[in-house]
C-alpha positions in Angstrom: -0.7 84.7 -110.2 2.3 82.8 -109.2 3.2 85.7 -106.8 -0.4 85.8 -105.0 -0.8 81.9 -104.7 2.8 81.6 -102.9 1.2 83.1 -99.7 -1.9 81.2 -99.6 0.4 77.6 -100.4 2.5 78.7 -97.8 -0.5 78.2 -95.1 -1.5 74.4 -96.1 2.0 73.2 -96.2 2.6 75.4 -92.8 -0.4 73.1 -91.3 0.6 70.1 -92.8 4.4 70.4 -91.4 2.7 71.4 -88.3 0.5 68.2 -88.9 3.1 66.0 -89.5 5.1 67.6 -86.7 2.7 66.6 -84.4 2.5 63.3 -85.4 6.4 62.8 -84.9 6.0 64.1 -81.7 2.8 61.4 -81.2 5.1 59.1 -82.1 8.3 60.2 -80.4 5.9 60.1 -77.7 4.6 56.5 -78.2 7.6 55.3 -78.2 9.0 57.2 -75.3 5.8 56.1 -73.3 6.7 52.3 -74.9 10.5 52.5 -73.6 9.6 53.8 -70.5 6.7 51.5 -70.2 9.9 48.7 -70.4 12.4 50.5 -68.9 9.5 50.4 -65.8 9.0 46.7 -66.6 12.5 45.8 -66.6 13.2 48.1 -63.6 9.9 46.1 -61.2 11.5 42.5 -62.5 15.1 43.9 -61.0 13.4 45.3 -58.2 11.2 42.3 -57.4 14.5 39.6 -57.5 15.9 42.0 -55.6 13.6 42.5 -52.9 12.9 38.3 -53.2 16.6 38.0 -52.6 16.7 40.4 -49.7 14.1 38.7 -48.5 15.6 35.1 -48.7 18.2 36.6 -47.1 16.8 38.5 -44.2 14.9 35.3 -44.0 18.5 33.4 -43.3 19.9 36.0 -41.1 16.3 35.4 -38.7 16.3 32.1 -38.9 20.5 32.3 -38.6 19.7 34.3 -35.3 16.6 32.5 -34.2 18.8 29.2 -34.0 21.4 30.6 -32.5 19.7 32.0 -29.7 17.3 28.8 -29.7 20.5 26.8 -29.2 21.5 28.6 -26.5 18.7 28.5 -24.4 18.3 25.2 -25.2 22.2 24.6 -24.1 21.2 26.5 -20.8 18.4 24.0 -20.5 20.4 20.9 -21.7 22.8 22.3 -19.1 20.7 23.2 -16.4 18.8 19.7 -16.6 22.4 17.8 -16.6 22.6 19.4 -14.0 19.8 18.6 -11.8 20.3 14.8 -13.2 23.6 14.9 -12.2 22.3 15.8 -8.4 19.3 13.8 -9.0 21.4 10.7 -10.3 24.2 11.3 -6.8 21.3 11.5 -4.9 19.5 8.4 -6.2 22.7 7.0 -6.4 23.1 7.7 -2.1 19.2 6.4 -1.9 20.2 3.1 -3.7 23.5 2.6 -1.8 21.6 2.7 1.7 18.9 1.1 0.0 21.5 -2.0 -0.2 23.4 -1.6 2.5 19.9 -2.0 4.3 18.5 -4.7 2.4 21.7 -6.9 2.9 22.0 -6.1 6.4 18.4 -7.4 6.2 19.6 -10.2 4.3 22.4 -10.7 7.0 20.3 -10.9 9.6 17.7 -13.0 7.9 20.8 -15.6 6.7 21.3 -15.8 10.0 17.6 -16.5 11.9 17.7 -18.8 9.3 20.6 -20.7 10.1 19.5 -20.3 13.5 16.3 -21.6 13.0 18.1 -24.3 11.1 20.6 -25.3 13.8 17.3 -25.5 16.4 15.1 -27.6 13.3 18.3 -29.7 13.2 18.7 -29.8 16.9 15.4 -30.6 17.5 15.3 -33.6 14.8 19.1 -35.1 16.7 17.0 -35.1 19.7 14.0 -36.6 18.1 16.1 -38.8 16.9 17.9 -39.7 19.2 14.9 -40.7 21.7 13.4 -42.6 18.7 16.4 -44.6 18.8 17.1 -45.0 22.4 13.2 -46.1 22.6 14.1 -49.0 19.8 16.8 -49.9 21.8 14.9 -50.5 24.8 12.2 -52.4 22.8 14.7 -54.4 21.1 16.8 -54.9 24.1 13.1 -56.1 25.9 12.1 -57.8 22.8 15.4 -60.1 23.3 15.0 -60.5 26.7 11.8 -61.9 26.2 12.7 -64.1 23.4 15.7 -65.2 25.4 13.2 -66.0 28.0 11.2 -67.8 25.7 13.9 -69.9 24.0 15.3 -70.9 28.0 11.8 -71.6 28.5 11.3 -73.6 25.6 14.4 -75.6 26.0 13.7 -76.5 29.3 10.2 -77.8 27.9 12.1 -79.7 25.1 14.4 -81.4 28.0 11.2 -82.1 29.7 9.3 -83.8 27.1 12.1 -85.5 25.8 12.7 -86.8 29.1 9.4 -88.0 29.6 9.3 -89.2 26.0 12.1 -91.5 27.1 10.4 -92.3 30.7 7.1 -93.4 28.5 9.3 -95.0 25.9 11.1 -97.1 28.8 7.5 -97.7 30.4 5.9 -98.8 27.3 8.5 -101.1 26.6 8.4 -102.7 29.9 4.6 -102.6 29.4 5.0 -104.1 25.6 7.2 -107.1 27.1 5.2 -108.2 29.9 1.8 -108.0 27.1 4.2 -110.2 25.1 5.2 -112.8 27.9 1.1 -112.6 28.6 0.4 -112.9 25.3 2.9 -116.0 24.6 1.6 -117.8 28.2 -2.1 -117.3 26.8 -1.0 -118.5 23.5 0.9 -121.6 24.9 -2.1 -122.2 27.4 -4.5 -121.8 24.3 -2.3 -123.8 21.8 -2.1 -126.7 24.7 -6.0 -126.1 25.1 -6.6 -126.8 21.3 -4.3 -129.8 21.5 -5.9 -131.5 23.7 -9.2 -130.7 22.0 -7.7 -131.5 19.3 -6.9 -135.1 20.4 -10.3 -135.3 21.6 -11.6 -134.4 18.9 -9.2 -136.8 16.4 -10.0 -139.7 19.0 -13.5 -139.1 17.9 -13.4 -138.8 14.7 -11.2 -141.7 14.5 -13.7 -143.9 16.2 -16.5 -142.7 13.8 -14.4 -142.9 11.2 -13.1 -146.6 12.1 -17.5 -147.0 12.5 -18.0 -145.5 9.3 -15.2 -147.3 7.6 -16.7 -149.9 8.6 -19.9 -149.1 7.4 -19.0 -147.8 4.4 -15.7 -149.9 3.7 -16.4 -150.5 0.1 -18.0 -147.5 -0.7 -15.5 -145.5 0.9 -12.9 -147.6 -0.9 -14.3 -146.7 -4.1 -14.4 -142.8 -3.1 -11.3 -143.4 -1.6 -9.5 -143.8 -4.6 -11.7 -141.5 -6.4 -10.8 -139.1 -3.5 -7.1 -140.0 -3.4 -7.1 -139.6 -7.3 -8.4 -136.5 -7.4 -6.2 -135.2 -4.3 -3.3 -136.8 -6.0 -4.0 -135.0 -9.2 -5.2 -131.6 -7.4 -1.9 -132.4 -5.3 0.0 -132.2 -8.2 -1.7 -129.2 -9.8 -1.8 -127.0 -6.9 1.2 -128.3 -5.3 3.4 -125.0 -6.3 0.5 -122.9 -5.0 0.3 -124.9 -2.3 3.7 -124.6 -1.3 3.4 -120.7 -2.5 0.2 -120.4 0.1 2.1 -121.7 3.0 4.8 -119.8 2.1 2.6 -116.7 1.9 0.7 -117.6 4.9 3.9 -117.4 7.2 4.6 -114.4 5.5 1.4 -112.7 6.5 1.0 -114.0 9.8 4.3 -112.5 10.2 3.4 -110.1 8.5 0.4 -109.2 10.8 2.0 -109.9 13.5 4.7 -106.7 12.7 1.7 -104.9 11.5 -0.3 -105.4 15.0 3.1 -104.6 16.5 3.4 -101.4 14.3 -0.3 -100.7 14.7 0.1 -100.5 18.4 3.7 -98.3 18.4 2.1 -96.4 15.9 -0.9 -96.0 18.0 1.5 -95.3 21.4 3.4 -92.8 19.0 0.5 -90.9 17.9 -0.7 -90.9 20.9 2.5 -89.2 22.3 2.2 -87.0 18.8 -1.0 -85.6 19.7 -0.1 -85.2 23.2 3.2 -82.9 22.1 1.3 -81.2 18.8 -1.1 -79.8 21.8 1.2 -79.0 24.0 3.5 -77.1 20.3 -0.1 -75.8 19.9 -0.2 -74.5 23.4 3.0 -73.1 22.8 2.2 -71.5 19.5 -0.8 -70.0 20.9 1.0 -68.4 23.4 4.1 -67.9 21.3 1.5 -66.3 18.1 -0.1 -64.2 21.1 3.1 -62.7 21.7 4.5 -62.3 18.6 1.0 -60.3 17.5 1.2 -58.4 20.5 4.5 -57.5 19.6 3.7 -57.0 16.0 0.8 -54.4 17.2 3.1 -52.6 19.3 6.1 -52.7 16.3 3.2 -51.6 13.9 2.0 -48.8 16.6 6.0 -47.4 16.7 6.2 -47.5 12.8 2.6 -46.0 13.4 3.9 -43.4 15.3 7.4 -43.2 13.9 5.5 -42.7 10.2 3.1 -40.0 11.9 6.6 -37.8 13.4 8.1 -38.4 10.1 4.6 -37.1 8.0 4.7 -34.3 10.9 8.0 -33.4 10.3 7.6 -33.5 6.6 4.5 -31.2 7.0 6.5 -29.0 8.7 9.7 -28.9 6.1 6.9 -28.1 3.5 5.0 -25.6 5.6 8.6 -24.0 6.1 9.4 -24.5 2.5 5.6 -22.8 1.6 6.4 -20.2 4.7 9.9 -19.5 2.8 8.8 -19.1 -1.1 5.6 -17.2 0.0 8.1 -15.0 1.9 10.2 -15.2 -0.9 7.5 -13.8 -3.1 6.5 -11.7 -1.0 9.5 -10.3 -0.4 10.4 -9.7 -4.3 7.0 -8.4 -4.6 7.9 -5.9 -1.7 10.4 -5.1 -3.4 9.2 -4.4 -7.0 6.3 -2.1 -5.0 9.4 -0.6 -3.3 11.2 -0.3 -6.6 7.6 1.8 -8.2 7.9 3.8 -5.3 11.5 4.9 -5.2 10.8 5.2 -9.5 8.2 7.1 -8.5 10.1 9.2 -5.5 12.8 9.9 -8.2 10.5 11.6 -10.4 9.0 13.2 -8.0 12.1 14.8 -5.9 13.1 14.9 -10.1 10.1 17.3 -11.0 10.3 19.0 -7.1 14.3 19.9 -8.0 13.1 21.2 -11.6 10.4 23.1 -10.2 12.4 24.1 -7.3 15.1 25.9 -10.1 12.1 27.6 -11.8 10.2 29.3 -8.5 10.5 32.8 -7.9 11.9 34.4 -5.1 8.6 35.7 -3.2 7.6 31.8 -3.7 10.5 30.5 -2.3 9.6 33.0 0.4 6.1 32.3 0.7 5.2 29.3 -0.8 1.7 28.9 0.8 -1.3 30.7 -0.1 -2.6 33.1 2.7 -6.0 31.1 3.7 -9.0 33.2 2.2 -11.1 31.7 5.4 -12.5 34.2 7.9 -11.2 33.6 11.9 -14.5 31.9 12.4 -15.0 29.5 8.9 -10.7 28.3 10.1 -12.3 27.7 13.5 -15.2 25.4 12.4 -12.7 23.7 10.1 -10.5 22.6 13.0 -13.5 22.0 14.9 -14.7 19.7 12.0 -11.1 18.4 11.3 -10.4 17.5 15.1 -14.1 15.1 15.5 -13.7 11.5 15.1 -14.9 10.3 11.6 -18.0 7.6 11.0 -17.8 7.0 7.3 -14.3 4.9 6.0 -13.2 7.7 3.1 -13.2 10.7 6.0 -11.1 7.9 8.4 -8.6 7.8 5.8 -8.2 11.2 4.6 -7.5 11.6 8.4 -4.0 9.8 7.5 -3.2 12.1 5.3 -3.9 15.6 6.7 0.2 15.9 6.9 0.0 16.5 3.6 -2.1 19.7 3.9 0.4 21.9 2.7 1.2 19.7 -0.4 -1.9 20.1 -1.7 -1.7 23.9 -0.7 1.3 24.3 -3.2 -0.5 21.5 -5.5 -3.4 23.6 -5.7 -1.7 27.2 -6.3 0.6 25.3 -9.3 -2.4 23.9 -11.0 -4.2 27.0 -10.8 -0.9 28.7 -12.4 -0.7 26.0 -14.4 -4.3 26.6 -16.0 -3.7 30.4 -15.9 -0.5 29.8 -17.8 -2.3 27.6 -20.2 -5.1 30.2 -21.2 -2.0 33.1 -21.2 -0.4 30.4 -23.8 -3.9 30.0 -25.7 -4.5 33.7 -26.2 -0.5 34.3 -27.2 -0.8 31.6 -29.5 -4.4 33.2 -31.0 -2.0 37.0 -31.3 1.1 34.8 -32.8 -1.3 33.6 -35.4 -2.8 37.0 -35.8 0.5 39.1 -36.3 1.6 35.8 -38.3 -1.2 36.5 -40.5 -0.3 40.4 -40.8 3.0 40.0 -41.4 2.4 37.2 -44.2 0.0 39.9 -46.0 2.9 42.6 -45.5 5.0 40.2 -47.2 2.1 39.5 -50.4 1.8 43.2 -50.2 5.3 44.3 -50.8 6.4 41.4 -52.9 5.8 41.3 -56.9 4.7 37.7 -57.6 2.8 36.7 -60.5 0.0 35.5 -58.1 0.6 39.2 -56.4 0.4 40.8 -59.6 -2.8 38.8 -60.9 -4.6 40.2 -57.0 -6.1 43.8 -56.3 -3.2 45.5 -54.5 -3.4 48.6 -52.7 0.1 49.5 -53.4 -0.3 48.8 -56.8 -3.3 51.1 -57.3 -2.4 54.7 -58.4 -2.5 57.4 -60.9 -1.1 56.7 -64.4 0.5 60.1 -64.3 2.9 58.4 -61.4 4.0 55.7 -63.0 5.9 58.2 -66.2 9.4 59.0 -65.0 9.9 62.8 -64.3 13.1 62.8 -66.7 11.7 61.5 -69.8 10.9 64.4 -72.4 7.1 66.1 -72.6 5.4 66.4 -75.5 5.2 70.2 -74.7 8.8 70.2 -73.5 10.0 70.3 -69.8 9.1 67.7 -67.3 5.8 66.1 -66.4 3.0 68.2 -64.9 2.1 67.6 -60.9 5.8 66.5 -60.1 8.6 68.5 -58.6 11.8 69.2 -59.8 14.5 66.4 -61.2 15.1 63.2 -60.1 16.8 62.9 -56.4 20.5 61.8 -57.2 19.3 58.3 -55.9 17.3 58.1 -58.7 17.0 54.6 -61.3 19.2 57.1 -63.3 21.4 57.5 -60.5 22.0 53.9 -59.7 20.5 53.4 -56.8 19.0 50.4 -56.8 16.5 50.8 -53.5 14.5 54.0 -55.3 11.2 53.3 -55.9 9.8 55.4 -59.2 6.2 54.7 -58.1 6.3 56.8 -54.8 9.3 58.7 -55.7 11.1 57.9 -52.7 13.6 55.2 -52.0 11.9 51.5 -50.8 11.8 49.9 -47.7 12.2 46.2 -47.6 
């Protein structure tokens, strides 16, 4: 029994080493396929720093290169437009120096019109002057004359009147004494006269006072006394008044007499007075008639004189106003001036720079042919040679010289525009090929964002991506490739071979 179940125990434990043989080899090859899976990882993290690196790198060297050859075209430009400032500066420089040298010969020759003008203004005002004051000479030497005239005159008048002041006083002397003697005879003959009426007249009254003392003795006796008493006493009271009356009475018949004596010189000299204050007034007519006539013609020279020196004055300021408008003027000339040389600068500036950067057949030809046939250029000169109406065509007229300008204006605008559409549709193939060569770059790079993004490069068999020298579960190398590893192989070392495509990388 033992010897016939050995045999049939054999077969189990046969099947069950076979059994567990194949699960060693399971596991031998999960854990091959786990190393390798690491081995792969670890090789794709080495690979991708690598390839980042070799990319930073390459990165440097183009942008190294780029810079390099940017900064020397720019140099070339730097140099090129030092260059053509440098010119540009000499001749501007050349432009400005005859610009000066013209403005102060200008400035020469207007320093001297102005002195010039000057001198004459000055000249002019001496001789002005000098007629004013020969013409106040002459009035003042006729205004002398005259008064000299005038005072002889009036002397000689003076002499005159006092002469015949004296004649009339000698005359009315004379004529004063003999109304005196008159006056004393008709006095005496009077005072005689009243004497002797006087007498008469006593002698009567003596008689009919001798009759009425007579016929009234006693009564008169009695008023007599009466009388005599109260003359006595009246006597004796008004005897200082008395004496004060007579002494008052000479005084004023003396003094009437000097007053009837002054009333009458008085009188003769008023007389005289008023005779002499009309001739003075006379005088002083005449005199006041001159003297305003003079005073018209003084006020008609200051008249005039004030009119030549508000003429004159009118004249400084319309020179000064003439000068400072001139003046402004002139600096506003010369800021226009100053815009337009700027403006020249820039343009003989942009004409050198475009001058450097035309090709030969334009500096040959730098006109377009005209596209007009024989007859169309005829009508145009036709058209171009009649006299304008309208104001816009009269000035375009003073600017057909700058035909050709616009000819070569023209032909770089429209290169201008073509060059701006070339630029547009480089730009929009830039930005293309930019945007192809940014997806190479995603495509061959091994980011995480990469990674976690459907790649085509990423996308094969699982079969490729076991290494060809690992061992097979049924011995040998992997079914589907060929032969061993290439000496450039991971196990060789060489870092740029790629295990997926079995071929060394490209970065």
């Amino acid at each position: 029994m033992p010897g016939k179940r050995g045999p049939q125990g054999a077969a189990p434990i046969a099947a069950e080493d076979a059994i567990l043989l194949l699960q060693s080899q399971a596991l031998a090859e999960e854990e091959a396929a786990k190393k390798k899976g690491k081995m792969l990882t670890r090789f794709l993290k080495d690979k991708l720093a690598k390839e980042e690196h070799s990319s930073t790198l390459n990165l440097r060297k183009l942008n190294t290169q780029w810079r390099a050859v940017l900064r020397e075209a720019k140099a070339k430009e730097l140099h090129q437009d030092i260059e053509i400032l440098s010119q540009t500066f000499t001749r501007v420089m050349d432009c400005k120096d005859s610009v000066i040298e013209s403005l102060a010969k200008d400035l020469e020759e207007a320093e001297e019109q102005h002195a010039h003008a000057l001198r004459g203004h000055l000249h002019n005002i001496d001789c002005l002057l000098e007629l004013q004051r020969c013409r106040l000479m002459c009035l003042e030497e006729g205004y002398n004359a005259q008064l000299e005239a005038l005072k002889m005159e009036f002397e000689a008048e003076r002499r005159t009147i006092l002469e015949q002041h004296e004649q009339e006083n000698c005359h009315l002397r004379d004529v004063a004494l003999a109304v005196e003697q008159n006056h004393a005879k008709n006095t005496h003959e009077a005072l005689l006269n009243f004497q002797s009426a006087r007498d008469d007249i006593k002698n009567k009254s003596l008689q009919e006072k001798q009759y009425s003392r007579v016929q009234l003795g006693g009564r008169l006796e009695v008023l007599w006394e009466q009388f005599q008493k109260a003359m006595q006493s009246y006597t004796e009271a008004t005897k200082h008044q008395k004496i004060a009356f007579e002494a008052l009475k000479q005084k004023d018949e003396k003094n009437s007499r000097e007053i009837e004596m002054q009333a009458k010189k008085l009188q003769k000299l008023q007389d005289l007075v008023t005779a002499t204050k009309s001739r003075i007034a006379a005088h002083l007519r005449e005199s006041e008639e001159q003297n305003r006539r003079m005073r018209e013609e003084k006020e008609r020279v200051l008249g005039q004189l004030q009119e030549l020196r508000r003429e004159l004055s009118r004249a400084r300021a319309k020179a000064h106003s003439s000068l400072a408008r001139l003046a402004v003027q002139s600096g506003t000339a010369l800021k226009v001036l100053a815009r337009v040389v700027r403006k020249a600068e820039r343009i003989l500036r942009l004409a050198e720079m475009c001058r450097r950067l035309e090709t030969e057949e334009e500096k040959v030809l730098p006109f377009y042919s005209s596209s007009l046939a024989e007859g169309e250029q005829r009508d145009t000169r036709q058209i171009l040679e009649e006299t304008p109406a309208e104001p816009l065509a009269q000035a375009m007229r003073d600017y057909v010289g700058l035909e050709r300008f616009w000819q070569r204006f023209n032909k770089v605008k429209l290169e201008e525009k073509a060059l701006e559409r070339e630029q547009v549709v480089l730009s929009q193939k830039n930005q293309h090929l930019r945007e192809l060569l940014r997806q190479y770059l995603a495509g061959i790079s091994a980011s995480e964002e990469v990674l976690g993004e459907p790649n085509p490069f990423l996308a094969v068999e699982r079969k490729s991506c076991i290494p060809r020298d690992l061992p097979h579960p049924e011995g040998g190398c992997a079914q589907g490739h060929q032969g061993a590893a290439p000496p450039d192989s991971p196990s060789g070392g060489d870092p740029g071979w790629d295990p997926i495509h079995g071929s060394a990388s490209t970065s």
